[in-house]
C-alpha positions in Angstrom: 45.9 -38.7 20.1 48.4 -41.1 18.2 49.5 -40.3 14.5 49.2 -43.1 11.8 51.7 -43.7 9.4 51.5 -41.3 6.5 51.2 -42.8 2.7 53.8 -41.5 0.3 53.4 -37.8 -1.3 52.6 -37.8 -4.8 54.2 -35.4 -6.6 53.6 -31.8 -6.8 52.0 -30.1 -10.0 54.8 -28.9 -11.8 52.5 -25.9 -13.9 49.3 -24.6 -14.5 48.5 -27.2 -16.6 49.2 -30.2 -14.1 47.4 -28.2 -11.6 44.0 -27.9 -13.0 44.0 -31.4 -13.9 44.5 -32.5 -10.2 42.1 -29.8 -8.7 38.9 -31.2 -7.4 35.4 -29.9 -7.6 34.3 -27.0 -6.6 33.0 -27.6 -3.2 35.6 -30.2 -2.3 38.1 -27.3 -3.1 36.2 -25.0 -1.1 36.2 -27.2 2.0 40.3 -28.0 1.4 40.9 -24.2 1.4 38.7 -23.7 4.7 40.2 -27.0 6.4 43.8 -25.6 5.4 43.0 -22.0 7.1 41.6 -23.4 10.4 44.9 -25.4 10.9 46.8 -22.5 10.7 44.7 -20.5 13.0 45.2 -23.1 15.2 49.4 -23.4 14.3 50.1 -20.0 13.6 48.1 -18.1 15.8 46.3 -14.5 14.8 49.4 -13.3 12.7 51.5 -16.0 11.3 48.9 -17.8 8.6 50.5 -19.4 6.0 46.7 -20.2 4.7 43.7 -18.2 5.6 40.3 -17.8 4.5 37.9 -15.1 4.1 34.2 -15.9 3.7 33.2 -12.4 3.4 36.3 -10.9 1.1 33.6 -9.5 -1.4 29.9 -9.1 -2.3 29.1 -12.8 -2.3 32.5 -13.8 -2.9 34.5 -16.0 -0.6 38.7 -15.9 -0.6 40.8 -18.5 0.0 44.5 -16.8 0.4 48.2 -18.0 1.3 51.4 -15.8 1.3 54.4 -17.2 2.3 55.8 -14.4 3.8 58.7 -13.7 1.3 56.8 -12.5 -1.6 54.7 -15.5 -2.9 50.9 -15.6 -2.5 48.0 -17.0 -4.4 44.4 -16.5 -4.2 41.3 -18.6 -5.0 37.8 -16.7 -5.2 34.7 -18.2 -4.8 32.4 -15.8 -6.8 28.8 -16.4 -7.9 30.0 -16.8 -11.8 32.2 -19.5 -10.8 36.2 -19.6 -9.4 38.9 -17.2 -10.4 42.4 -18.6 -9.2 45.6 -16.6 -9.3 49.1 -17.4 -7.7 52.3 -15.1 -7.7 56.0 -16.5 -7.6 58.0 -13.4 -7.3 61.2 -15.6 -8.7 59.5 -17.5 -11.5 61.0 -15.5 -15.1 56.8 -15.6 -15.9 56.7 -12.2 -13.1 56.0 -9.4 -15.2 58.5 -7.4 -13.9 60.9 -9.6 -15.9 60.1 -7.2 -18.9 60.0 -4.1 -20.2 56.5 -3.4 -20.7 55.9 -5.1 -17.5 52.5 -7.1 -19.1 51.8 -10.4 -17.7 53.1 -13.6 -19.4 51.6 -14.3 -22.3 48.9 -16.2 -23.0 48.3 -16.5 -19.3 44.5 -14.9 -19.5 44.3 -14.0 -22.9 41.3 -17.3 -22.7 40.3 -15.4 -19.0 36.3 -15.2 -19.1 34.8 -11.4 -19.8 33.2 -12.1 -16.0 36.8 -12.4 -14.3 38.6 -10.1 -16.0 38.1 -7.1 -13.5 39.2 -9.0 -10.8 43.0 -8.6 -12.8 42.7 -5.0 -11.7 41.6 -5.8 -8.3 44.5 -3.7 -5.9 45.3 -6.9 -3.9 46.3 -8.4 -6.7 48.4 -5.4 -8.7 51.3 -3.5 -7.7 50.4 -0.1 -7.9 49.5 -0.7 -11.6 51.1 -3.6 -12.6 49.0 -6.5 -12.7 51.1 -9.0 -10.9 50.4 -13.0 -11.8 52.5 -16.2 -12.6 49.5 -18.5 -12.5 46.0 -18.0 -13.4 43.4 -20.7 -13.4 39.4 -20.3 -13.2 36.1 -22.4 -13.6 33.0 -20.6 -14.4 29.6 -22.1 -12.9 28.3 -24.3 -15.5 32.4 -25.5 -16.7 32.7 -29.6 -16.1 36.5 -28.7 -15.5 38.9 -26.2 -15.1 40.6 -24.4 -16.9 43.7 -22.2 -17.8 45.2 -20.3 -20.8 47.5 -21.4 -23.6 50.6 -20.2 -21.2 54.2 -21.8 -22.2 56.4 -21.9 -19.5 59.9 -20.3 -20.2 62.5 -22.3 -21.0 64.6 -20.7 -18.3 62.3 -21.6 -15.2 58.6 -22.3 -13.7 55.4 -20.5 -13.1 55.7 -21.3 -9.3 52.6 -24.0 -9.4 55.0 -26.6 -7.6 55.7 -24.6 -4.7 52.6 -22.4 -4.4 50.3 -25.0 -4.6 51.5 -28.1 -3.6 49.7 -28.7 0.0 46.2 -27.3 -1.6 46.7 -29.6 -4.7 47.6 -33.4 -2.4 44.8 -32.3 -0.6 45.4 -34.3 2.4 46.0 -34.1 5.9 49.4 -35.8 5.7 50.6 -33.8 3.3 50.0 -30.9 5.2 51.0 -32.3 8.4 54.3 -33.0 6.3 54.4 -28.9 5.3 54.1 -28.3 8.4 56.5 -29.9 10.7 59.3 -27.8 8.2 57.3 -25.0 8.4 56.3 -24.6 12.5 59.1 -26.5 12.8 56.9 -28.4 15.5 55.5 -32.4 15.7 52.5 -32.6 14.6 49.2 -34.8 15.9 48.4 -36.1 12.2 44.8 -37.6 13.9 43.6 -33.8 15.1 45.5 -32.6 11.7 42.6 -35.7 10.4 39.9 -34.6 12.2 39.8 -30.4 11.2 40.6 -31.6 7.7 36.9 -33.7 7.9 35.6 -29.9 9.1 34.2 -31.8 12.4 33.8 -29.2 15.2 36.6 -28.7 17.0 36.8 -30.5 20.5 39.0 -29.6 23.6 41.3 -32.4 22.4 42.0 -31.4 19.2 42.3 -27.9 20.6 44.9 -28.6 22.7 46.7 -31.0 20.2 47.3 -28.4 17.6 47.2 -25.0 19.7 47.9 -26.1 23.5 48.4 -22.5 24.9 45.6 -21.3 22.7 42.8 -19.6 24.9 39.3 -21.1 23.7 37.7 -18.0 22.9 40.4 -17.0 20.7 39.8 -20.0 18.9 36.3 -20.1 18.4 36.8 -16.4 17.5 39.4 -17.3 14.6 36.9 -20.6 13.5 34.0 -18.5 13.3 35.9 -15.9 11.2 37.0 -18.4 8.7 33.3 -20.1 9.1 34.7 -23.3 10.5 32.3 -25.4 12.2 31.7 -24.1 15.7 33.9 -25.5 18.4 31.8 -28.1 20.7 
């Protein structure tokens, strides 16, 4: 395969309130987050995913999850009253461990639907009992947009949108390739990077594009874990 020039990056999201005007619908975001999981599978192996996705994370509730590794994460859940979106920048002055009462930034949720408001308490998402957040975002089932809280960003820094979310909000399969020639510090085949973004099954020369010492099982094993098409 033979990688086509790559059109310039627009720029990232800067807060919450950028973001959610960027996101797309609800399926589109749904395939992005799968599309972005599968790559890593196939980059990263079993342990090193950047992105991953978990179609089974809850009673009919699908996760889409990143952590970087160094204490940033966010987490998108597909839940049958709609999407509940949370991101953590351990660094941003918006982490709640910036003050006393250790509460999280105001105005942040105090908008949150009723319906998503357990999943604030939900132990992946809290440290011990803090409730730990930077961004929060959500779109219940019959919203025609989504939607965030009437958060101000400190004048001292960010909320951590910009970095977080930056691959997941271009949405394309040059901007990841971009991410992740730093990241896997690797070349990348932007046409396979093309062809799992579409979700077409994978085929042995995509395979061995992205993930050349890869065993097939393994891969099918990861694809059908993340419910990626099945691998031809």
């Amino acid at each position: 395969m033979t990688a086509t020039p790559s059109p310039s990056p627009s720029p990232s999201p800067r807060d919450v309130h950028e973001l959610i005007r960027v996101l797309p619908d609800v399926p589109t975001l749904r395939d992005r987050c799968r599309a972005l999981a599968a790559l890593e599978a196939l980059m990263g192996g079993r342990y090193d995913r950047y992105f991953d996705y978990d179609p089974a994370w809850g009673p009919g509730t699908e996760a889409a999850l990143m952590n970087n590794g160094s204490g940033d994460e966010y987490a998108i859940l597909f839940t049958p009253d709609g999407v509940f979106g949370r991101g953590f920048d351990h660094e941003s002055w918006m982490s709640p461990y910036t003050n006393e009462d250790m509460e999280l930034w105001p105005g942040l949720v105090d908008t949150l639907p009723e319906v998503f408001r357990p999943l604030l308490d939900e132990p992946a998402f809290c440290d011990d009992d803090v409730q730990v957040a930077t961004v929060v975002f959500w779109r219940e089932t019959a919203d025609t947009a989504w939607r965030a809280g009437p958060v101000e960003l400190p004048a001292e820094g960010e909320d951590g949108t910009a970095h977080l979310f930056d691959v997941l909000a271009a949405g394309t399969p040059e901007a990841y390739a971009d991410w992740a020639r730093d990241y896997h510090e690797r070349e990348i085949d932007l046409d396979a990077v093309r062809h799992v973004f579409a979700l077409r099954p994978l085929t042995d020369g995509v395979v061995k594009a992205l993930a050349p010492e890869t065993e097939p099982g393994a891969v099918a094993g990861a694809m059908a874990g993340i419910g990626y098409p099945l691998v031809c």
